[in-house]
Biopython code that builds the backbone (N, CA, C, O; Angstrom):
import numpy as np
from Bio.PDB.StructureBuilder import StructureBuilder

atoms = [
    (1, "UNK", "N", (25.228, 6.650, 7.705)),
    (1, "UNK", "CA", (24.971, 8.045, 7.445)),
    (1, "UNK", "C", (23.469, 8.254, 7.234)),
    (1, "UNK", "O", (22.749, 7.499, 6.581)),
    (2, "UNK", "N", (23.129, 9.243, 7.792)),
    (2, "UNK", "CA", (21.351, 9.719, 8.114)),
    (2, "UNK", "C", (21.452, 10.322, 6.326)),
    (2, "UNK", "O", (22.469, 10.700, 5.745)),
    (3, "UNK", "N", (19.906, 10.231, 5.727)),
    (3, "UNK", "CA", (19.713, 10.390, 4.591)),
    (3, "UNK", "C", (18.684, 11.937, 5.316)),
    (3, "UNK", "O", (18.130, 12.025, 6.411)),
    (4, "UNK", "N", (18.760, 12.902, 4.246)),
    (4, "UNK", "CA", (17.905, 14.015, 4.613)),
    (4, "UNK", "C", (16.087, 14.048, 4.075)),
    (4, "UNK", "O", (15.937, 14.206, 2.863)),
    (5, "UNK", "N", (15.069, 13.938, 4.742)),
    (5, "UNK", "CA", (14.202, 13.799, 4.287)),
    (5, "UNK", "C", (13.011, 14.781, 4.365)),
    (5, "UNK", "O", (12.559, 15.257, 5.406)),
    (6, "UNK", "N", (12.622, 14.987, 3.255)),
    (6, "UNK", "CA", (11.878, 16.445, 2.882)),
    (6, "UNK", "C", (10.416, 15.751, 2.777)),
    (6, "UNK", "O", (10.182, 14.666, 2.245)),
    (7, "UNK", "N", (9.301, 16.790, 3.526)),
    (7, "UNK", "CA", (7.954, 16.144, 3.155)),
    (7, "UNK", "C", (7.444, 17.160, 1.913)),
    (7, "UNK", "O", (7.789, 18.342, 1.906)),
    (8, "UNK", "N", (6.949, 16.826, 1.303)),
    (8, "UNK", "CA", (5.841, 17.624, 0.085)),
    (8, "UNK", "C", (4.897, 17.928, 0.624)),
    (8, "UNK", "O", (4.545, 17.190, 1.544)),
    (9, "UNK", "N", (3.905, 19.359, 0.253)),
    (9, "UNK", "CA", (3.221, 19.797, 0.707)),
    (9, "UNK", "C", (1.542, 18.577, 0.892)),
    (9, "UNK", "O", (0.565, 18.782, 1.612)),
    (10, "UNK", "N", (1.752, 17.608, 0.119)),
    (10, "UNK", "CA", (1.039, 16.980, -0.468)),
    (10, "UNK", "C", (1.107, 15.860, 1.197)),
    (10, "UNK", "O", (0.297, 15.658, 2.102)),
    (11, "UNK", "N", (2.389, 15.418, 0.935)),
    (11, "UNK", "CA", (2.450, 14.596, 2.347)),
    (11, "UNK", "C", (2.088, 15.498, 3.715)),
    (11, "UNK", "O", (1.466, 14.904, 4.596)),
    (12, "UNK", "N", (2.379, 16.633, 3.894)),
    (12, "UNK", "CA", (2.215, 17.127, 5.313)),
    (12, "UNK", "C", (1.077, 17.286, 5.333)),
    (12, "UNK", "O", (0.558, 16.850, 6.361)),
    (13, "UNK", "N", (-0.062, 18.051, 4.135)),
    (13, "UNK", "CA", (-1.245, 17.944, 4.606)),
    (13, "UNK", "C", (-2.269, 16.321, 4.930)),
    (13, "UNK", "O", (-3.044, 15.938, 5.807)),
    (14, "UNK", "N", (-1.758, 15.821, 3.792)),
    (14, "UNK", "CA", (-2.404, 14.576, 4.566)),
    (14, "UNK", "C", (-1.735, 14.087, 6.060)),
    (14, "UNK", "O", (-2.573, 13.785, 6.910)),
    (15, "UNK", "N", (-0.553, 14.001, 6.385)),
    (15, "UNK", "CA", (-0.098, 13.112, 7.523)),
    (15, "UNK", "C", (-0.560, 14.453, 8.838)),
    (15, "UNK", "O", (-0.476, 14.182, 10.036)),
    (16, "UNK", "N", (-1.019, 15.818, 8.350)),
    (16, "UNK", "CA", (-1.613, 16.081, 10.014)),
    (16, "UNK", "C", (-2.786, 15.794, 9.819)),
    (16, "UNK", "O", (-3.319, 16.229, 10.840)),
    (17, "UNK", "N", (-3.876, 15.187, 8.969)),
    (17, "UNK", "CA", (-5.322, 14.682, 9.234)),
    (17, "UNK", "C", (-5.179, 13.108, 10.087)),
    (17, "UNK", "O", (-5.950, 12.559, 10.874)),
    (18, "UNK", "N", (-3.738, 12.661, 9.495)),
    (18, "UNK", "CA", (-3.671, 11.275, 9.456)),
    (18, "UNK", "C", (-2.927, 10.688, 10.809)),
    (18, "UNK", "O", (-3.401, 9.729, 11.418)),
    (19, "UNK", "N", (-1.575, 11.434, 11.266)),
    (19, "UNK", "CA", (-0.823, 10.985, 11.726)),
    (19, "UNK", "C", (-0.368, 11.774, 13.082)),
    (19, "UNK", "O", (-0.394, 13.005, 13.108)),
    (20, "UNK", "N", (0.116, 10.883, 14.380)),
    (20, "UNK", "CA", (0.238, 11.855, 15.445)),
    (20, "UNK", "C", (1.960, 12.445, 15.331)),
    (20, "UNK", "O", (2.771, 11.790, 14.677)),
    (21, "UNK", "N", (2.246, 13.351, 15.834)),
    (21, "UNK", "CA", (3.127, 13.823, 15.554)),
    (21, "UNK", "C", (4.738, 12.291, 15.602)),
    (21, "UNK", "O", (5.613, 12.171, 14.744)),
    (22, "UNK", "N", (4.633, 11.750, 16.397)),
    (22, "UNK", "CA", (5.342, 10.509, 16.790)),
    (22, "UNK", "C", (5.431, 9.812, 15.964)),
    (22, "UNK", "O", (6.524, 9.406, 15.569)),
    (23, "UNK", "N", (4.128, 9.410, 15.374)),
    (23, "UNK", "CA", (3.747, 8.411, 13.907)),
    (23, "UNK", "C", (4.820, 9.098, 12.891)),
    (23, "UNK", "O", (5.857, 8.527, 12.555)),
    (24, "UNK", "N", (4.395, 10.552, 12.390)),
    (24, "UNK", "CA", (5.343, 11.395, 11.552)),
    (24, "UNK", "C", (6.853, 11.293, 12.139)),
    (24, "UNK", "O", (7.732, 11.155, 11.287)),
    (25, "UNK", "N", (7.150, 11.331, 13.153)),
    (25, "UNK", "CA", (8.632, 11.276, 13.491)),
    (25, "UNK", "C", (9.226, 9.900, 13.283)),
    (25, "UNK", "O", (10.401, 9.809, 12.928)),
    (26, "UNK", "N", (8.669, 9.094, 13.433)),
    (26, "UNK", "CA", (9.304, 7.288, 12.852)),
    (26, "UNK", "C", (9.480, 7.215, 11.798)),
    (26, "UNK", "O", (10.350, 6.528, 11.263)),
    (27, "UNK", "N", (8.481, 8.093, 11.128)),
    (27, "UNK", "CA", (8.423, 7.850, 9.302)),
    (27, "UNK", "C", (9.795, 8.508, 9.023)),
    (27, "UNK", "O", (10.795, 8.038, 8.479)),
    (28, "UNK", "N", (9.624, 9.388, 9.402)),
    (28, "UNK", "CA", (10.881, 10.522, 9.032)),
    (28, "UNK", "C", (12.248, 9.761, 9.702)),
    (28, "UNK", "O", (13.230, 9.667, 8.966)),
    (29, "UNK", "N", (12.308, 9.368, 10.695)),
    (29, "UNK", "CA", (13.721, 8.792, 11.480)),
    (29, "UNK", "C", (13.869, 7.342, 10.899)),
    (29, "UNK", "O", (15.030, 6.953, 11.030)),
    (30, "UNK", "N", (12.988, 6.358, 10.255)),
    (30, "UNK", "CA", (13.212, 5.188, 9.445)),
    (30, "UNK", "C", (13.218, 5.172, 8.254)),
    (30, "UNK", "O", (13.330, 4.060, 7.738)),
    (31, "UNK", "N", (13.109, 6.295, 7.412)),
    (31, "UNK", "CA", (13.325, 6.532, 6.127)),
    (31, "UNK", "C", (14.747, 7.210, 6.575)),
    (31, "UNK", "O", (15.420, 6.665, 5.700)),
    (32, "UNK", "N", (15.173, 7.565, 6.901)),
    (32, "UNK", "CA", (16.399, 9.093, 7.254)),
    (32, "UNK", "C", (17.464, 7.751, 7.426)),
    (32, "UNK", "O", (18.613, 7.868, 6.999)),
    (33, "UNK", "N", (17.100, 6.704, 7.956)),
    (33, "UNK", "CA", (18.271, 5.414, 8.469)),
    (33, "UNK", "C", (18.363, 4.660, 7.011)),
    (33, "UNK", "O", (19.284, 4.320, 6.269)),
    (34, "UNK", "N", (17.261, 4.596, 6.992)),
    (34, "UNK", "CA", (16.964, 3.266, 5.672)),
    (34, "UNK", "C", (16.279, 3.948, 4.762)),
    (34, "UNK", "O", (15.091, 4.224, 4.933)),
    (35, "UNK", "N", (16.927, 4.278, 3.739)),
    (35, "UNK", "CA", (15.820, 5.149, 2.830)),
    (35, "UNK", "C", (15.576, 4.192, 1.632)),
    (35, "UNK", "O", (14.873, 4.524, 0.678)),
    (36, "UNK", "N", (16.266, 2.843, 1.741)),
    (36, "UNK", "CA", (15.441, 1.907, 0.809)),
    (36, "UNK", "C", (14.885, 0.995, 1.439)),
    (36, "UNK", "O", (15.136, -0.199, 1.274)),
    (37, "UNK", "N", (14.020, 1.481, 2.280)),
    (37, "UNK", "CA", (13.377, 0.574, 3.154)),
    (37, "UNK", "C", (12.115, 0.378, 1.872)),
    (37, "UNK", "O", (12.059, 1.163, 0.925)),
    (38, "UNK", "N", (11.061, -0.902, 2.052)),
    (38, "UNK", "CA", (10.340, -0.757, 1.753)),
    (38, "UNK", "C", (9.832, -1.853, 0.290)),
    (38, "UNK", "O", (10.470, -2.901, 0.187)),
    (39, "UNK", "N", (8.720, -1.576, -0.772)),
    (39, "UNK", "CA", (8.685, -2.015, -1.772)),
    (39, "UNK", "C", (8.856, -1.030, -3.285)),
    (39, "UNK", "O", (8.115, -0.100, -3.607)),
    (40, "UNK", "N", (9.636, -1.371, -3.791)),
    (40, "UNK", "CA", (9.777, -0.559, -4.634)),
    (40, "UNK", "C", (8.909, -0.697, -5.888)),
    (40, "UNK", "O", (8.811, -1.793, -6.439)),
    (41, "UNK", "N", (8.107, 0.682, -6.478)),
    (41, "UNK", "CA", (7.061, 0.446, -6.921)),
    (41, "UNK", "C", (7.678, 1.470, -8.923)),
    (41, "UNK", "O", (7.035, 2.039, -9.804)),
    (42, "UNK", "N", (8.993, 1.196, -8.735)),
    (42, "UNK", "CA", (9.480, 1.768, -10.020)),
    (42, "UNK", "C", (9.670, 3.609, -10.146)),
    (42, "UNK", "O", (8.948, 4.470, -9.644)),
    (43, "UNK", "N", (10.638, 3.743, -10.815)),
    (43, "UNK", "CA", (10.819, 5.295, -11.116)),
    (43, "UNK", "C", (11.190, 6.145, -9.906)),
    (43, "UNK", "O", (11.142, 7.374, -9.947)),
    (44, "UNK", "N", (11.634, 5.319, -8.611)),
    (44, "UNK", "CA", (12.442, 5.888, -7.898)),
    (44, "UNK", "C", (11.336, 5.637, -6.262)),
    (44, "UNK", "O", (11.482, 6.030, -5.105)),
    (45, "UNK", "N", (10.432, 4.925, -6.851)),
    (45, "UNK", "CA", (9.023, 5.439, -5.459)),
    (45, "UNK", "C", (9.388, 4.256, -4.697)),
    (45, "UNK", "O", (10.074, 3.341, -5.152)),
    (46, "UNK", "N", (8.990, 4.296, -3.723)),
    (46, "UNK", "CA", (8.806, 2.972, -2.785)),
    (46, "UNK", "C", (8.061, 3.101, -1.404)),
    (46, "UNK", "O", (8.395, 3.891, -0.521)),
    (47, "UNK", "N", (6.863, 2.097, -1.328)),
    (47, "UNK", "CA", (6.004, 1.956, -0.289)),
    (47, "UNK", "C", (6.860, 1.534, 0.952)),
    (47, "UNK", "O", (7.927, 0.921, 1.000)),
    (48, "UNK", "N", (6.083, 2.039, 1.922)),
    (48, "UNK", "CA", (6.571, 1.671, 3.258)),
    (48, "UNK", "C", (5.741, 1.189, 3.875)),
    (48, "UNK", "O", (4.836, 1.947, 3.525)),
    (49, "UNK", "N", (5.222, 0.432, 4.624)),
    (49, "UNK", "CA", (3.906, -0.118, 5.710)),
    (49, "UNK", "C", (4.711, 0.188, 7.083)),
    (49, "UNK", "O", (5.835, -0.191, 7.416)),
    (50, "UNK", "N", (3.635, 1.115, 7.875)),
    (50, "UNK", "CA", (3.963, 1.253, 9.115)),
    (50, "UNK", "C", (2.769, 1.153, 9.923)),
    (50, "UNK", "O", (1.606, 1.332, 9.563)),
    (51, "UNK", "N", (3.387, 0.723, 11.506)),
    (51, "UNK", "CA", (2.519, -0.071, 12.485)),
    (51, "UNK", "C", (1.565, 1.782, 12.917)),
    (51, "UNK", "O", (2.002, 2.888, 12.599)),
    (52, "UNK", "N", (0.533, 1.549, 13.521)),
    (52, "UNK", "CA", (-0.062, 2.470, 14.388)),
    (52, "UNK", "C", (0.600, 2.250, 15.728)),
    (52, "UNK", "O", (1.062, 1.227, 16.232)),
    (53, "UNK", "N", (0.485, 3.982, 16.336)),
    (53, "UNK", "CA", (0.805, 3.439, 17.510)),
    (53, "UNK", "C", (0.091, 2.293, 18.555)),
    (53, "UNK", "O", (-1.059, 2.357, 18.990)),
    (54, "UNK", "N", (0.839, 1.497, 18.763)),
    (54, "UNK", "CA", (-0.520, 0.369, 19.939)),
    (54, "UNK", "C", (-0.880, -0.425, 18.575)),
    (54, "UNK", "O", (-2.030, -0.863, 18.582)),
    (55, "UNK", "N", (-0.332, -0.627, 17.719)),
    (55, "UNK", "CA", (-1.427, -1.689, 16.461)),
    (55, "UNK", "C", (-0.617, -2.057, 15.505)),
    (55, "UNK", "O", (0.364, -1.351, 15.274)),
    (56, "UNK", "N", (-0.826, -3.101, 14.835)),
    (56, "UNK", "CA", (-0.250, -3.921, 13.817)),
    (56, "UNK", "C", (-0.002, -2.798, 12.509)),
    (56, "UNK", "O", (-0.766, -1.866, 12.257)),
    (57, "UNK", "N", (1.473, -3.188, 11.625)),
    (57, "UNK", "CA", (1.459, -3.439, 10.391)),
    (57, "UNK", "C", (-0.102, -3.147, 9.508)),
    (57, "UNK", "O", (-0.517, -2.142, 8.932)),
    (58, "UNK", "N", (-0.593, -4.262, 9.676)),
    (58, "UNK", "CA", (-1.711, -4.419, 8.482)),
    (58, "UNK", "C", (-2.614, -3.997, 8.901)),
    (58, "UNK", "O", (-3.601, -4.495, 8.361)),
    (59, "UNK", "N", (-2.887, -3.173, 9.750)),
    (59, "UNK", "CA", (-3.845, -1.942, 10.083)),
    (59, "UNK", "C", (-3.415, -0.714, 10.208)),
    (59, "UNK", "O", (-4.036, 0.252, 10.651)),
    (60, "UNK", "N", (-1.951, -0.782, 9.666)),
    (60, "UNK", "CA", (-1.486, 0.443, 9.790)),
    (60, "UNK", "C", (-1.674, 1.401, 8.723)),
    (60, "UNK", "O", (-2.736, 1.504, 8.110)),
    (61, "UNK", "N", (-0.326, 2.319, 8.430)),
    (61, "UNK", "CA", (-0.530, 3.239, 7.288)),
    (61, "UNK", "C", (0.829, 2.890, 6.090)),
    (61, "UNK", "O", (1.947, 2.421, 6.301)),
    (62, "UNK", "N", (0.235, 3.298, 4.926)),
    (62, "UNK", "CA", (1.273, 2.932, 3.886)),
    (62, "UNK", "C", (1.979, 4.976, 3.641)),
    (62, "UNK", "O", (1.422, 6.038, 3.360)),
    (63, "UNK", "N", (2.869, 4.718, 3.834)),
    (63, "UNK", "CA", (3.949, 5.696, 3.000)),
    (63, "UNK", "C", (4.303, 5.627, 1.597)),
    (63, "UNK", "O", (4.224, 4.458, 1.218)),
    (64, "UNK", "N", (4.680, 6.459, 0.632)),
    (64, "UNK", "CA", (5.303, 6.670, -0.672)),
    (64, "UNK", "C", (6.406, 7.854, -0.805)),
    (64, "UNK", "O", (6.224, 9.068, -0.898)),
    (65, "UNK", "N", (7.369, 7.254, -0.790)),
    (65, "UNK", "CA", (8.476, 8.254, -0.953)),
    (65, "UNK", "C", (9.273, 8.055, -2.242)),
    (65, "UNK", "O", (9.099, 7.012, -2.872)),
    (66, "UNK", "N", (10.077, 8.917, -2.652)),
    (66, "UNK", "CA", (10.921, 8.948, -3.608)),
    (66, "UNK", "C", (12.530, 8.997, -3.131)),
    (66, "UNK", "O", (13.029, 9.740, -2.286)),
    (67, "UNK", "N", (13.067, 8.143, -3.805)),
    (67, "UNK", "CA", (14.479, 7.915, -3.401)),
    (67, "UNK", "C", (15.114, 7.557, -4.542)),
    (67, "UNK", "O", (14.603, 6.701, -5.265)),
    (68, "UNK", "N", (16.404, 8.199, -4.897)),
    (68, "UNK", "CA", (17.091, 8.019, -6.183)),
    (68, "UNK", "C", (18.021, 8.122, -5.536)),
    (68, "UNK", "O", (18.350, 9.222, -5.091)),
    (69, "UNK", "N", (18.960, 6.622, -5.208)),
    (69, "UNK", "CA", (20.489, 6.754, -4.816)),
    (69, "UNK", "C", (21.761, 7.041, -5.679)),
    (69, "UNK", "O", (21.653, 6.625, -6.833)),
    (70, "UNK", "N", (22.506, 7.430, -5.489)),
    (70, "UNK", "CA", (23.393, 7.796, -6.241)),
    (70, "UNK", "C", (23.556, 9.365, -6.868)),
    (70, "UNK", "O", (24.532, 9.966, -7.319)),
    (71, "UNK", "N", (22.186, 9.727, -6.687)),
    (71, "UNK", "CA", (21.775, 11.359, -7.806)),
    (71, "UNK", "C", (22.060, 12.388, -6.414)),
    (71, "UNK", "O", (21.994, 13.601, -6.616)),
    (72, "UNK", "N", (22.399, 11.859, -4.909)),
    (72, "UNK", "CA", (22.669, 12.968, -4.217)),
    (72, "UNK", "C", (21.622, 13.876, -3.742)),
    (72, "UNK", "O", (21.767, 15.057, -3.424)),
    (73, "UNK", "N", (20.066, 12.861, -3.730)),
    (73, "UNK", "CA", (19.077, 13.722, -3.576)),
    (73, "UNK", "C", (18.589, 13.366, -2.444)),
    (73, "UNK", "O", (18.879, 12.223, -2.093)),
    (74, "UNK", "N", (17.662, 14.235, -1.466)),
    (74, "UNK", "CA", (17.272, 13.797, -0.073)),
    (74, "UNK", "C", (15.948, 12.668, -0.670)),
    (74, "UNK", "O", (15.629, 12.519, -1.849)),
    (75, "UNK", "N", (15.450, 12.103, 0.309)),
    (75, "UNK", "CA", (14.152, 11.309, 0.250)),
    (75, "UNK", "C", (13.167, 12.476, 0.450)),
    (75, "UNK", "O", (13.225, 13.475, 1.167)),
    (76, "UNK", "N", (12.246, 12.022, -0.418)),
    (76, "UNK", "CA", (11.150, 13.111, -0.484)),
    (76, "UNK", "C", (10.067, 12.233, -0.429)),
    (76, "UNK", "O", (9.970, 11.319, -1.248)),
    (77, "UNK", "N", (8.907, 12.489, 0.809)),
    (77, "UNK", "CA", (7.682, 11.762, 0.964)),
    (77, "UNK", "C", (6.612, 12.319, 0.077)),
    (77, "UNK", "O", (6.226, 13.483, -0.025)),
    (78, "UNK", "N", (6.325, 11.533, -0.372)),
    (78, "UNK", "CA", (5.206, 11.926, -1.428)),
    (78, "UNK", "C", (4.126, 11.696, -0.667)),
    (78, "UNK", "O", (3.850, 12.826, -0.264)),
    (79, "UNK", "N", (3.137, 10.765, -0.095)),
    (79, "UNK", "CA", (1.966, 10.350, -0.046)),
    (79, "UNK", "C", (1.844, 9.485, 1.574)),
    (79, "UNK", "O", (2.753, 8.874, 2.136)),
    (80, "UNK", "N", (0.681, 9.646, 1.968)),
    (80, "UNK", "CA", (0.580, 9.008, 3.255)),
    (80, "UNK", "C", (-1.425, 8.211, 2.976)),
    (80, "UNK", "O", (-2.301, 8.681, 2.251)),
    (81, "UNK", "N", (-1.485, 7.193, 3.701)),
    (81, "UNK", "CA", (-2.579, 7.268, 3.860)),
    (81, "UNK", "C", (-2.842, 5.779, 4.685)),
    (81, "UNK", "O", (-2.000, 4.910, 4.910)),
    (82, "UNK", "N", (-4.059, 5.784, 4.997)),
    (82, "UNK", "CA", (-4.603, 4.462, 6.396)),
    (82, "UNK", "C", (-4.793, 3.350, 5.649)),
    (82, "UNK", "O", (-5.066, 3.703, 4.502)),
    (83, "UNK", "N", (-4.779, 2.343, 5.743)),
    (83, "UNK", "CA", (-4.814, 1.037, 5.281)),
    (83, "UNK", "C", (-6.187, 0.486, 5.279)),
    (83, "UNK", "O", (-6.569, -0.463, 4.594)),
    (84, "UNK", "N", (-6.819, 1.110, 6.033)),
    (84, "UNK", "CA", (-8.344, 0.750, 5.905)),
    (84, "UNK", "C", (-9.243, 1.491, 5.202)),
    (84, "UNK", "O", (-10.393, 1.133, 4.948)),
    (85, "UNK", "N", (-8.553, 2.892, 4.769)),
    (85, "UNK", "CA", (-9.305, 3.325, 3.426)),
    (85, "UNK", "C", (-8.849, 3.356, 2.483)),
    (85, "UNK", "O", (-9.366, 3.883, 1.498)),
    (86, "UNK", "N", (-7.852, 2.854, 2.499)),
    (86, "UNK", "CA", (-6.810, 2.295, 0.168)),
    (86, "UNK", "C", (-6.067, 1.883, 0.865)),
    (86, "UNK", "O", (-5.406, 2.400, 1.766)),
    (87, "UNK", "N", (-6.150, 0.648, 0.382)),
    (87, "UNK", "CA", (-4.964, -0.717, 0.444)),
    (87, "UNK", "C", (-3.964, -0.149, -0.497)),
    (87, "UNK", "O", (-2.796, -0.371, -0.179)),
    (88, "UNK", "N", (-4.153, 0.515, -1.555)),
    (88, "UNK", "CA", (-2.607, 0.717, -2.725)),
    (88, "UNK", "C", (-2.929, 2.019, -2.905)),
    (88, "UNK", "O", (-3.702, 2.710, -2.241)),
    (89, "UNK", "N", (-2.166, 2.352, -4.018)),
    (89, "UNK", "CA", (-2.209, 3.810, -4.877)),
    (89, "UNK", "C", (-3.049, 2.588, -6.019)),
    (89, "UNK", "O", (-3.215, 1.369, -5.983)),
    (90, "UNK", "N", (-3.414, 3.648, -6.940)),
    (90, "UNK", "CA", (-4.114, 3.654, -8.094)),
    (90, "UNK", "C", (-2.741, 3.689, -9.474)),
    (90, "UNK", "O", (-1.774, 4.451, -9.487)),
    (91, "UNK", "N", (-3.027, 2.787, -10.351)),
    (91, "UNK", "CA", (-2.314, 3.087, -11.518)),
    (91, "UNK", "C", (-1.912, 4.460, -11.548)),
    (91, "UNK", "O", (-0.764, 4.860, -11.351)),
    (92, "UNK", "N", (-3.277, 5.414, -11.898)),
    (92, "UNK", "CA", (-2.855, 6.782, -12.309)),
    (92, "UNK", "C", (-2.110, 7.757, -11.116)),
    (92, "UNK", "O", (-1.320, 8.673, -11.343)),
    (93, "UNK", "N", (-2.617, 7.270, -9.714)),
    (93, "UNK", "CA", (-1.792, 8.176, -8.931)),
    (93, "UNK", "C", (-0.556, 7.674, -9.082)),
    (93, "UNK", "O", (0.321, 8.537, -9.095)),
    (94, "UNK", "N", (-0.111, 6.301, -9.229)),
    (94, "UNK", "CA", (1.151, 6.379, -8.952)),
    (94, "UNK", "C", (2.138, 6.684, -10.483)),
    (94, "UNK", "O", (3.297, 6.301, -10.322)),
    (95, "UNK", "N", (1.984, 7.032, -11.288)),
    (95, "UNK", "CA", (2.418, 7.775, -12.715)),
    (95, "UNK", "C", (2.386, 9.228, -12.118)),
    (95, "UNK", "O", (3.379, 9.875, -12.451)),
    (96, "UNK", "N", (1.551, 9.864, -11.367)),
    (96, "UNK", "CA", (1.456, 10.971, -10.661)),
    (96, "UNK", "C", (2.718, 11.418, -10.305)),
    (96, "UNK", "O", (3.458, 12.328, -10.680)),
    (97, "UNK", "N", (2.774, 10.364, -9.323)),
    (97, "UNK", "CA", (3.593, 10.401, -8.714)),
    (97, "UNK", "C", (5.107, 10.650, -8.802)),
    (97, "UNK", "O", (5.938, 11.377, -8.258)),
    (98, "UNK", "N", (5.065, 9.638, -9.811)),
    (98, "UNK", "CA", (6.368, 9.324, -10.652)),
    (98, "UNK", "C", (7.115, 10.204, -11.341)),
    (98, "UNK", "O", (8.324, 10.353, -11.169)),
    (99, "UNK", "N", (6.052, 11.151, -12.578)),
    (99, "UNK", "CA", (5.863, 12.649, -12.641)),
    (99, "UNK", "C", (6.171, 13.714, -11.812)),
    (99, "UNK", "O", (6.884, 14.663, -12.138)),
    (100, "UNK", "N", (5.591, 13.545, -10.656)),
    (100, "UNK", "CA", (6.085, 14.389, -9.709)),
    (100, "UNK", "C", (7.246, 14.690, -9.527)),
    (100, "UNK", "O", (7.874, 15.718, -9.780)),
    (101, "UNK", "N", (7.672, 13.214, -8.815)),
    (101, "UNK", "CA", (9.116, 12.296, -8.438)),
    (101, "UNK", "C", (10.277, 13.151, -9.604)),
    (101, "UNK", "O", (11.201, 13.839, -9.169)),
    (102, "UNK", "N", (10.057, 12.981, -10.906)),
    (102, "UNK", "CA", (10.841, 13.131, -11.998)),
    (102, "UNK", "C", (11.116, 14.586, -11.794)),
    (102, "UNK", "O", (12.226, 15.115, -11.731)),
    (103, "UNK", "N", (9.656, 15.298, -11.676)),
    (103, "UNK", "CA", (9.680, 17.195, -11.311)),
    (103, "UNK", "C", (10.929, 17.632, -10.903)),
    (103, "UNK", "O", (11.746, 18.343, -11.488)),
    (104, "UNK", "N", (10.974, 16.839, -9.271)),
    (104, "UNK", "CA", (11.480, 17.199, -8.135)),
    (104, "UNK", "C", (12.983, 16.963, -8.334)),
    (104, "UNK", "O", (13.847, 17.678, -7.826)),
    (105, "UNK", "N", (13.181, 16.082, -8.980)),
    (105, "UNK", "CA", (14.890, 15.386, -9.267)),
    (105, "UNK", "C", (15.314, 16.614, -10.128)),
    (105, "UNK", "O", (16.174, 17.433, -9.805)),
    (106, "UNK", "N", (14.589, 16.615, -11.255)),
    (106, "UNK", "CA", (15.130, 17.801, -11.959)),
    (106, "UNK", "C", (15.366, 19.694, -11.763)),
    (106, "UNK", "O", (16.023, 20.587, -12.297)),
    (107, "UNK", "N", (14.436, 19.546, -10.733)),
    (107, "UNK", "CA", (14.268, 20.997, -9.910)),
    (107, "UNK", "C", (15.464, 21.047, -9.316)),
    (107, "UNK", "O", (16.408, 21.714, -9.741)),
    (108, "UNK", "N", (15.482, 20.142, -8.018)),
    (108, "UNK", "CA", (16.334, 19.955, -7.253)),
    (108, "UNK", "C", (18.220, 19.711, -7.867)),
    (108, "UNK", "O", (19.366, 19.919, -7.468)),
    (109, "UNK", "N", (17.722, 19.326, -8.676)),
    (109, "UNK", "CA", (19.139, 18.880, -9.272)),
    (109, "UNK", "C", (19.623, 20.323, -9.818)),
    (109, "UNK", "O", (20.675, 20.879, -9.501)),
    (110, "UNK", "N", (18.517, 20.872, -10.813)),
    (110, "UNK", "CA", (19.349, 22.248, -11.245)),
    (110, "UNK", "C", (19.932, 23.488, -9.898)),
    (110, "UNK", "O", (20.875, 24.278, -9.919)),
    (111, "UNK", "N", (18.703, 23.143, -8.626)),
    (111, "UNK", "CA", (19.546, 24.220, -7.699)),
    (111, "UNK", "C", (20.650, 23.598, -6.882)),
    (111, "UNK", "O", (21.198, 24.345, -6.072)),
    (112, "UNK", "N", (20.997, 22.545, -6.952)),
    (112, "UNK", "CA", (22.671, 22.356, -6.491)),
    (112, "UNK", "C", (23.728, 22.716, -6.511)),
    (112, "UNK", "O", (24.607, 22.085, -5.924)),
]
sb = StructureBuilder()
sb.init_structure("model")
sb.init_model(0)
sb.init_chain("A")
sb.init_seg("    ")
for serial, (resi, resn, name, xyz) in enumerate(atoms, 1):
    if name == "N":
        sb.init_residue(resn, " ", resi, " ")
    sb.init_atom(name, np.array(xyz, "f"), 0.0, 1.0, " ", f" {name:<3s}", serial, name[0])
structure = sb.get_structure()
């Protein structure tokens, strides 16, 4: 069963500086298959490493999405960015994040 996956305003503006529309459609169609793909970085987040088109993994781009199984919630992409300008998130972005993450569960959860 396909998981439903929502970008944040936060992810779409970075992934059209970042990403060709194709790049964005893998992210979205391999999270949507596997939405615990990835490393899980606590509080529901988990990194993804994806190839460029034509190019490796480890020159690629890292993803951050939020996924809470069981709570009935879609995957929500938080964060995109190139591997050659931040290897990770930062302590504080990813508490950001997490924050965010927590926002969104509880938003989402009350309009169900």
């Amino acid at each position: 069963m396909l998981t439903t996956v929502v970008e944040t305003p936060e992810f779409s503006r970075k992934a059209k500086a970042l990403l060709t529309e194709a790049e964005r459609m893998r992210i979205v169609d391999t999270l949507s298959a596997q939405p615990e793909a990835g490393v899980s970085l606590g509080g529901g987040l988990r990194k993804v490493r994806f190839a460029r088109e034509g190019g490796g993994k480890s020159g690629g781009f890292r993803t951050i999405h939020f996924y809470a199984p069981g709570q009935g919630l879609p995957v929500f992409l938080m964060d995109v960015f190139a591997k050659n300008v931040r290897g990770n998130v930062t302590t504080g972005e990813q508490a950001a994040m997490t924050e965010a993450a927590a926002q969104i569960a509880g938003t989402y959860g009350e309009k169900k």
